[in-house]
N, C-alpha and C positions, 0 to 999 in steps of 0.2 A: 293276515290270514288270507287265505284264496277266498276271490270277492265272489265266484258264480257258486251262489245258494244250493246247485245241483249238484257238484262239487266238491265235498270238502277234501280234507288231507287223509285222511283214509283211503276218498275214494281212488285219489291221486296214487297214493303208496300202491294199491291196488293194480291200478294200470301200472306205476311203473314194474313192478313183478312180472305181470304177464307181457309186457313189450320186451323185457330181458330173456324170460322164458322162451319168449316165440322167434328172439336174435340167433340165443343156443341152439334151440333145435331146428331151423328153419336156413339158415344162411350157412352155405358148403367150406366156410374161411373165416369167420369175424375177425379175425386177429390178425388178418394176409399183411395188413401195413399196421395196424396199432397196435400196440403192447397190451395184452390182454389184461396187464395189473393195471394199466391207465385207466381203461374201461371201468374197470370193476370202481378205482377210485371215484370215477365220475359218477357211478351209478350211484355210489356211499353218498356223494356230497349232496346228489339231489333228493335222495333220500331223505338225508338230514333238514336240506335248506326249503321243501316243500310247503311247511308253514308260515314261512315267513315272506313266502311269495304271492304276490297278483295274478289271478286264473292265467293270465296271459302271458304270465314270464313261465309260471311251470310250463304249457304250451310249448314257448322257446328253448327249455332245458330240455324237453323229450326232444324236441329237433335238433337241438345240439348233440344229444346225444349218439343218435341213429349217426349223425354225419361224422361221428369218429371214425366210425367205419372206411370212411373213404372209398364209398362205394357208392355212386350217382343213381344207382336202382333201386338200393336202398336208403329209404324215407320217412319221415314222419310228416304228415302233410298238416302244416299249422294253421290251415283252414279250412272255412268248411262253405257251404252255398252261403250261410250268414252273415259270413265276414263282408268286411268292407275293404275297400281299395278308394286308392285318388283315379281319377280318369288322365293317366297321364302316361307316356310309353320313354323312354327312357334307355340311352344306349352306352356300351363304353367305347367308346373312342382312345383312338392313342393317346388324346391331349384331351382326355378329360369323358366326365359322363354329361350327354348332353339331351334333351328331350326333343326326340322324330315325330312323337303325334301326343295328340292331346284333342280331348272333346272340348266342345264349346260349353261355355264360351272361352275358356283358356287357351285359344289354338296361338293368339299372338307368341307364346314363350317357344315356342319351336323353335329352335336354332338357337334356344339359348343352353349355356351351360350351368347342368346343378351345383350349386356352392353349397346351400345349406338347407336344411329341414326344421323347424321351426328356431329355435335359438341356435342350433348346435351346427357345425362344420361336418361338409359330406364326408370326411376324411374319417372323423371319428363316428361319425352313424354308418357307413362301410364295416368300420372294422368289427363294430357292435354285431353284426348282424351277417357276416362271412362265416362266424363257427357254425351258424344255424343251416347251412347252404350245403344240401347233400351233392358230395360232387365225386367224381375220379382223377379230377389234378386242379389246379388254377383256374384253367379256360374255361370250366361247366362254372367255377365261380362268376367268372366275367360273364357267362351267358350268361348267369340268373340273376345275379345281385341288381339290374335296374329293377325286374318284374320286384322284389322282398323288398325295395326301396317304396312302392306303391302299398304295401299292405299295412292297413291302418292297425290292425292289431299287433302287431311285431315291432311298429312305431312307439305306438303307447305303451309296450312291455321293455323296450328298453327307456322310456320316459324323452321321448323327443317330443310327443305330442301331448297333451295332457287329456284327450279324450278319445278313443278312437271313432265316436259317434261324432263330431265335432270336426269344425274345416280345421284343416292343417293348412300352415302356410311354406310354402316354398320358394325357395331365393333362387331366381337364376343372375348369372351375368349374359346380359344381351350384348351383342355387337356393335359398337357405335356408329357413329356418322364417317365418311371416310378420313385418315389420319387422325381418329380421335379417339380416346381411350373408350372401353366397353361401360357399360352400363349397367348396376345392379337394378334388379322387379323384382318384388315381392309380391307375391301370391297367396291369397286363400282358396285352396280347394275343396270342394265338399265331398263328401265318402261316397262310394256308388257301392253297387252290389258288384260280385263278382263276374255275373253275365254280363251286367253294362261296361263293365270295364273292357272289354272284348269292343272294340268300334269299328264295324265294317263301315268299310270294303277290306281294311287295312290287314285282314289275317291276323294271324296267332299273336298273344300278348307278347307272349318272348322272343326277341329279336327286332329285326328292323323289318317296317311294316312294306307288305307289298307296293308297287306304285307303276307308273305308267316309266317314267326316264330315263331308271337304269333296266339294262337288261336284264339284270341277274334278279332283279325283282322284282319284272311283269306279272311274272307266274308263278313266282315262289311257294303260293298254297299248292298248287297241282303237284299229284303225282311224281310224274317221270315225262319227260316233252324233250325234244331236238328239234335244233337248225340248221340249215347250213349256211357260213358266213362267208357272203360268197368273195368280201373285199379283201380277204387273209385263209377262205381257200383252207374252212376248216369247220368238222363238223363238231360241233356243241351242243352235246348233252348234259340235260338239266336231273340230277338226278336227288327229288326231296323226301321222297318216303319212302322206307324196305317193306314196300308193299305189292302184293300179287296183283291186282290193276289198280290204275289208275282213276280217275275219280267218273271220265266217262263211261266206263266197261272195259275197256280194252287192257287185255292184260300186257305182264313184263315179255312174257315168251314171244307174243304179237309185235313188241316194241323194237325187239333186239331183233325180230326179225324185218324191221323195217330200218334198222340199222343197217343191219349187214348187207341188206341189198340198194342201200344209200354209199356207202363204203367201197362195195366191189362197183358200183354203176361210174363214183366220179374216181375215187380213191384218193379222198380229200390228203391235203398238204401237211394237215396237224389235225391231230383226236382231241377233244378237251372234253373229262368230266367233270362236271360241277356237283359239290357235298355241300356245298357252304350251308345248306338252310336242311342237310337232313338229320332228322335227330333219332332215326332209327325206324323200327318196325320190328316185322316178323323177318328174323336172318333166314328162315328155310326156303324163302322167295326170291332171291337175289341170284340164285344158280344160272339163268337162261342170258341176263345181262353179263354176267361174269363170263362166264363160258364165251361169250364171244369175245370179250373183250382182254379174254388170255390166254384165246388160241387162235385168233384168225390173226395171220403173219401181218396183214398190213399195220396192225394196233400194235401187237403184244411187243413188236423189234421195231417198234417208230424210234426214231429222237427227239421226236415232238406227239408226244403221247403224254397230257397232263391231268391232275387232279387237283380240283380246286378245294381247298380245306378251310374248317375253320373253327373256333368254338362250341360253334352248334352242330357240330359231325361229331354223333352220338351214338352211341349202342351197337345197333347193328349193323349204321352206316359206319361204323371203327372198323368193323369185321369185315365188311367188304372193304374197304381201303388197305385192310391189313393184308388181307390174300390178294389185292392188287399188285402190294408192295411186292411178294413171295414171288408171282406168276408174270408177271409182265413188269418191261422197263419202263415204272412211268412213273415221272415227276411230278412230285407232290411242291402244288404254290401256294402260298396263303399264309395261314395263322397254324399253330399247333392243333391238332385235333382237341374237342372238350372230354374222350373216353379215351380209355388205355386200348391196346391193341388185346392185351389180354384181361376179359373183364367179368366181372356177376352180374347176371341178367334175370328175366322172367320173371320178376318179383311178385311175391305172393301177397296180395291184401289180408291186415289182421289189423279186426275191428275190438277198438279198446273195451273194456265189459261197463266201462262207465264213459258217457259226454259224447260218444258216437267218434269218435276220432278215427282215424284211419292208418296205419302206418302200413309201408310196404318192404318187406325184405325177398332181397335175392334167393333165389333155389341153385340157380347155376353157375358153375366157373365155365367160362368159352374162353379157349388158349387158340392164338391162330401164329404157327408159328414155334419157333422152340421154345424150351418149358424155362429158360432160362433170362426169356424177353421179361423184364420189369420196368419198361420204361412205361412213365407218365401217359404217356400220347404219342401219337405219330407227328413226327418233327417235319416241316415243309424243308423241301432242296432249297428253294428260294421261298425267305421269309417277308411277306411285305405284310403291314400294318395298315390298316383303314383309319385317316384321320375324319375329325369333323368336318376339316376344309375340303376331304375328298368327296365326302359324302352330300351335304350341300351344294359343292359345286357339281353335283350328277357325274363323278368321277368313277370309278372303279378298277383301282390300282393293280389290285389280284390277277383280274384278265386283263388288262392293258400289261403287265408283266408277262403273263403266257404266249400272247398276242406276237410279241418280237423277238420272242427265241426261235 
């Protein structure tokens, strides 16, 4: 039976109607990639199998559900301020998913790699828990899945953990001594709230936390910032949120115009944007950046005019990279973008009538481009991959790639 007393299968059948109801009429495509009979199957089966579920597995089905969609905007968020999380940050790497921050006292397992979650292998608690991951292709999987690796409730509904109040333990393999094989730690972790789970100075849960080392992720929470690099004679723009200013005040229109006259003053050797850490905003804001950057002749006809991509280039940083691709020659490095060029956005919040839950579905199709573009994501010219031994060793492959063309 569903164990929260607030709850029962009624009230579940209940929400799940009105979350169908509100897909129908609310979302401009549901069926743009899924087979509208699948849906509907799925919708029967959780219907059916709602009584015989734990409050927290149905939870998991309404997230599974919404992400048939295959629509990253649209969501069912399977938690709420009460849930619990481990205090643990968690990244995918080429070789592996490995942990970049953690609170104390667990900070020793950084640098190790996740094996397993309490008895069970990361391989099969991944797969568990990838249906539930509202995404637009692979990559927005790969961004999320460490953050849903950390949630104790989605833990305890696929049965990895046996309580989600309760420490969970986690296996990394640590790195050995030199020429020596690695070495398995096992850890118990205890559950935080979701605010603690957030550990400054380090920024946002998802992805790789700010730091002093690398470049690319001094500043990673701000805005929009540039430099000029004066040893390669190239100007570098950091570009993290499709927002109209920045976090001091100073707007995009001010930015671009301290661009353009950084540009005409040296008229640096190579333009480099960097995406890697933006995961969107308001697209109506991103005009005064663009505009410069796809019509002032020293950018728009460079052969070294790059854009650095990645996972976490989302939403309406997709849309400006798309009309980058359209308007200007410039080469995309990095990873596959995590959204489609052509994508559903502005999603509308609809709050379940029962347990306070939250789900968000899309209102808009944004097409950038011909109406015939269906690809996944924007593909990099040059494809490089971030290992763990890159990252570690304060490497950064992407722009040491841009860097010597």
């Amino acid at each position: 039976m569903v164990t929260d007393p607030q709850l029962d299968s009624a009230a579940w059948r209940a929400n799940l109607t009105f979350l169908v109801d509100a897909i129908y009429r609310i979302h401009p495509h549901p069926f743009y990639l899924t087979p509208e009979a699948h849906f509907k199957q799925m919708v029967n089966q959780t219907t059916i199998s709602i009584t015989a579920l734990s409050h927290n597995q149905v939870v998991m089905a309404f997230a599974r559900l919404v992400a048939l969609l295959r629509d990253g905007h649209s969501y069912f968020a399977p938690f709420t301020l009460a849930s619990s999380f481990y205090p643990l940050r968690c990244y995918c790497f080429s070789d592996g998913i490995y942990a970049v921050a953690a609170a104390e006292p667990y900070r020793d397992v950084i640098g190790g790699r996740l094996i397993q979650i309490g008895e069970t292998g990361l391989t099969r608690v991944a797969a568990h828990l990838l249906p539930g991951i509202a995404h637009d292709n692979e990559m927005t999987q790969r961004w999320l899945l460490p953050f849903v690796l950390t949630h104790a409730e989605m833990l305890e509904a696929g049965g990895f953990i046996p309580d989600r109040a309760g420490a969970a333990a986690f296996t990394f393999e640590m790195p050995g001594p030199a020429r020596q094989a690695p070495v398995q730690r096992r850890l118990l972790f205890e559950p935080v709230s979701l605010a603690d789970h957030v550990m400054p100075p380090t920024g946002a849960t998802i992805g790789l936390p700010s730091g002093p080392d690398l470049m690319y992720l001094r500043r990673s929470t701000e805005a929009f910032w540039f430099m000029h690099l004066s040893f390669s004679d190239t100007l570098y723009i950091q570009y993290n949120r499709v927002w109209e200013t920045t976090q001091t005040g100073a707007t995009l229109a001010e930015f671009a115009d301290s661009l353009r006259a950084v540009v005409e003053r040296h008229t640096p050797n190579r333009i480099m944007i960097d995406l890697r850490h933006n995961n969107g905003g308001d697209h109506t804001t991103y005009a005064p950046l663009l505009d410069l950057l796809t019509t002032h002749p020293t950018i728009k006809h460079s052969d070294r005019f790059f854009a650095l991509i990645g996972r976490k280039t989302f939403g309406a940083a997709v849309n400006f990279a798309a009309e980058l691709e359209t308007h200007a020659d410039v080469i995309f490095v990095g990873e596959p973008t995590g959204g489609r060029p052509h994508c559903f956005g502005d999603p509308e919040p609809v709050t379940l009538p029962h347990g306070g839950y939250t789900a968000h579905i899309s209102r808009f199709y944004w097409q950038n481009g011909t109406p015939d573009d269906r690809r996944p994501w924007i593909e990099p010219h040059i494809p490089i991959a971030l290992s763990s031994t890159d990252y570690f060793s304060n490497r950064d492959p992407v722009l040491a790639a841009a860097l010597v063309m």
